[in-house]
N, C-alpha and C positions, 0 to 999 in steps of 0.2 A: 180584320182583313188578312186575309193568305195571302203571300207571294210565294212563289217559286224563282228558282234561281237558274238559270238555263246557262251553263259551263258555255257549251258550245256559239250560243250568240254571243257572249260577252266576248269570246276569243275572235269569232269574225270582226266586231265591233273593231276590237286591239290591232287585228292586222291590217284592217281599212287606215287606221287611224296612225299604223305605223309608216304606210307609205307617202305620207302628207311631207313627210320632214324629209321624208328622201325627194322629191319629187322639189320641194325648195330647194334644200342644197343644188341638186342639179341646176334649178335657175339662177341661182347664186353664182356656183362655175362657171354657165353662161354668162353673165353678166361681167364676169371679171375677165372672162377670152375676150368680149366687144369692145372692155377697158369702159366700162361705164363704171365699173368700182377697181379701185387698188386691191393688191392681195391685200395688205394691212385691214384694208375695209369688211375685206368678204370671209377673210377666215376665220375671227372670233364665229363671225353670225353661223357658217358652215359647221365649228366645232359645237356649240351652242343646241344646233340641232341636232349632231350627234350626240352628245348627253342626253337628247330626249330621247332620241331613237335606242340609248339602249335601256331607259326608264321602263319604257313601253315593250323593251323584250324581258326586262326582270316580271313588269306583272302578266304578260302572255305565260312566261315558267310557272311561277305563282300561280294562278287560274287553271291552268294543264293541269297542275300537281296538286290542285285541292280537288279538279275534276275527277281526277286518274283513281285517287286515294277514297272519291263518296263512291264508287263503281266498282270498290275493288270488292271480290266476295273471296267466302273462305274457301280453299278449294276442299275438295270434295274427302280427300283422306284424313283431315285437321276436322273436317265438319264431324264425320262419323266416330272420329279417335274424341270429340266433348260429349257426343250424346253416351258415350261408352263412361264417362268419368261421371 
């Protein structure tokens, strides 16, 4: 069985997936301006998903920079100066 690897889905996937934990936090905030949670309550959970939210921007880097690097070609002056050696 073949797969292929599609850079670019994988990276929409990561940015859909990195606005989850912002879009909590935000409720969180809310939650603690209505006084329905104490700060004590709401900041571990707020910090919490920031740890993931920058999990999810180390492998958005990581993914970019394995994409960047299978794309990269040789340029054109390196290409002709190997076929010359």
């Amino acid at each position: 069985m073949i797969s292929s690897y599609y850079y670019n889905d994988k990276l929409r996937g990561f940015y859909t997936a990195r606005k989850e934990p912002g879009e909590t936090q935000n409720r969180l905030r809310e939650m603690e301006n209505k006084h329905y949670l104490y700060d004590f309550q709401a900041q571990p959970m707020i910090d919490e998903y920031e740890e993931i939210i920058r999990g999810l921007n180390g492998l958005i880097a990581r993914i970019a920079e394995n994409r960047d690097r299978s794309n990269w070609k040789m340029p054109r002056k390196l290409d002709n100066l190997s076929k010359c050696l």
